[in-house]
Structures are given as C-alpha cells and as structure tokens.
C-alpha positions as CSV (number, residue, x, y, z in Angstrom):
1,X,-14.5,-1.2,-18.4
2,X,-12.8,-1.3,-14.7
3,X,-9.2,-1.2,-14.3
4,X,-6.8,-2.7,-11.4
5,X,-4.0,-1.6,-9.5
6,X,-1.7,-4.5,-9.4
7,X,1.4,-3.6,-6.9
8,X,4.1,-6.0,-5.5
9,X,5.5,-4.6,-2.3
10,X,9.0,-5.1,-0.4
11,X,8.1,-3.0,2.5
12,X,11.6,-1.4,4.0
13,X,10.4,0.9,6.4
14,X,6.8,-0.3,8.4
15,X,6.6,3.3,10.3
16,X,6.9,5.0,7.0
17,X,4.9,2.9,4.9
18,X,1.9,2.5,7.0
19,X,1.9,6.3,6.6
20,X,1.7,6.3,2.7
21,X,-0.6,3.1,2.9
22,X,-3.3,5.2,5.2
23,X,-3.1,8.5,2.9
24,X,-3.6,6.2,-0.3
25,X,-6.3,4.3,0.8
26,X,-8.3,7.8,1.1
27,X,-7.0,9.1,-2.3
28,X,-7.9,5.8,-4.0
29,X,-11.2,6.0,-2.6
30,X,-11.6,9.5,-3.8
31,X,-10.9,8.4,-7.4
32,X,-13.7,5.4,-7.1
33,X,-10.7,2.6,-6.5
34,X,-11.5,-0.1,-3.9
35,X,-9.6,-2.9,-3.1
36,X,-9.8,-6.6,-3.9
37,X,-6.6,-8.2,-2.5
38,X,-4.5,-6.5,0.2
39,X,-1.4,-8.2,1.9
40,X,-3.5,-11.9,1.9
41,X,-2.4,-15.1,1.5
42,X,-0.3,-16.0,-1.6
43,X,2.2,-18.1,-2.8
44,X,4.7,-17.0,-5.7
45,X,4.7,-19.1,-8.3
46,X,6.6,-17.5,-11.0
47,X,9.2,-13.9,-10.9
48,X,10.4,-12.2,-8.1
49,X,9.1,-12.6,-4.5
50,X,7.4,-9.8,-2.9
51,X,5.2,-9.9,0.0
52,X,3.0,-7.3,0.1
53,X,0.6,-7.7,-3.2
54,X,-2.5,-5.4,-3.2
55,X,-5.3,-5.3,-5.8
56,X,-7.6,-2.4,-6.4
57,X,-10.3,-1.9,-9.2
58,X,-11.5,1.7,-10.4
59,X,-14.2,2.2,-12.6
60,X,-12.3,3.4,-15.7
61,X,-8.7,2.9,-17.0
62,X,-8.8,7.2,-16.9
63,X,-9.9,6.8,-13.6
64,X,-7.4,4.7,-12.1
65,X,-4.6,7.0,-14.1
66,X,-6.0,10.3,-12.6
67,X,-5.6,8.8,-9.3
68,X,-2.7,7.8,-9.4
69,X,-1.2,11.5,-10.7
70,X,-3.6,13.4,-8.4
71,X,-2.3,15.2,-5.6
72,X,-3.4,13.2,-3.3
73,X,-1.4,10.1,-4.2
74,X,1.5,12.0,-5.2
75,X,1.6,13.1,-1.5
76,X,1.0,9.6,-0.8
77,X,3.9,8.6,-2.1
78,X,6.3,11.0,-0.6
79,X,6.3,8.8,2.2
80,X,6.5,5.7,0.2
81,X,9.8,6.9,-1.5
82,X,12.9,5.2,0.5
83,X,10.3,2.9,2.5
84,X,9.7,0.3,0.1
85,X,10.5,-1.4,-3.3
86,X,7.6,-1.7,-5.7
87,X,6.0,-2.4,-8.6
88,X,2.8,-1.0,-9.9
89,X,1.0,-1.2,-13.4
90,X,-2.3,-0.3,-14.5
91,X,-4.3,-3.8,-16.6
92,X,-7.7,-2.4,-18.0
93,X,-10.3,-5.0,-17.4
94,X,-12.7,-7.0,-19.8
C-alpha cells in the first residue's frame, strides 16, 4: 500500500527554506517519494491556516518512514529548523 506525506507549512525564512526544500526533494526521490500537491491552490476550510501544503506518496508506509529518518532528510532539515513552522504526519494509503 503507498503512503503520503501530508505537511502544512508557515514558511519564516524563504532563503533558508528553499535550501531545505531543494535537499528534500532529492532525499524524497531517493526513498521512491514523489509529489502530488506542492504549494497549489487551496482554500482552508477547517483548523489552522497554513500556506504552504505539500503532498508526496512513497511506495510503502516503511518507505516513507526510512526517508524521513535517513540522513539525507535529517540534513534536510537542519536548514528547516528556525525557518518555518510545520506539521507533518505519515497516512498509509488504501
């Protein structure tokens, strides 16, 4: 079964984000992840207002867990930390 990245993104910091964005695009690639939705069009409807939302299927629930502990996104996210506000879960598929 896949499983998604669902994030909701107050970006703080453009300069500093955009440097995290660009290193986790390749280290979600690497674990199979692409992405569905990324900063589009939305309109909140219900909860709290964030306007970066990004999407990103992997094949496997495992899959979309190793990436995010791998290296790769770790580093990632060391330029994440202080630039943004976010929330992230992992939904397994059907």
């Amino acid at each position: 079964m896949p499983a998604y990245w669902i994030a909701h993104v107050t970006v703080t910091n453009p300069e500093a984000y955009g440097q995290y964005a660009s290193r986790a695009t390749e280290a979600i690639a690497a674990h199979g992840g692409t992405f569905l939705a990324r900063s589009g069009r939305y309109k909140q409807l219900e909860g709290k207002d964030r306007a970066r939302n990004v999407v990103a299927v992997f094949p496997t629930f495992e899959a979309a867990i190793a990436c995010y502990e791998s290296a790769e996104y770790q580093h990632a996210m060391s330029f994440a930390k202080g630039a943004a506000e976010r929330d992230l879960m992992v939904v397994e598929g059907v």
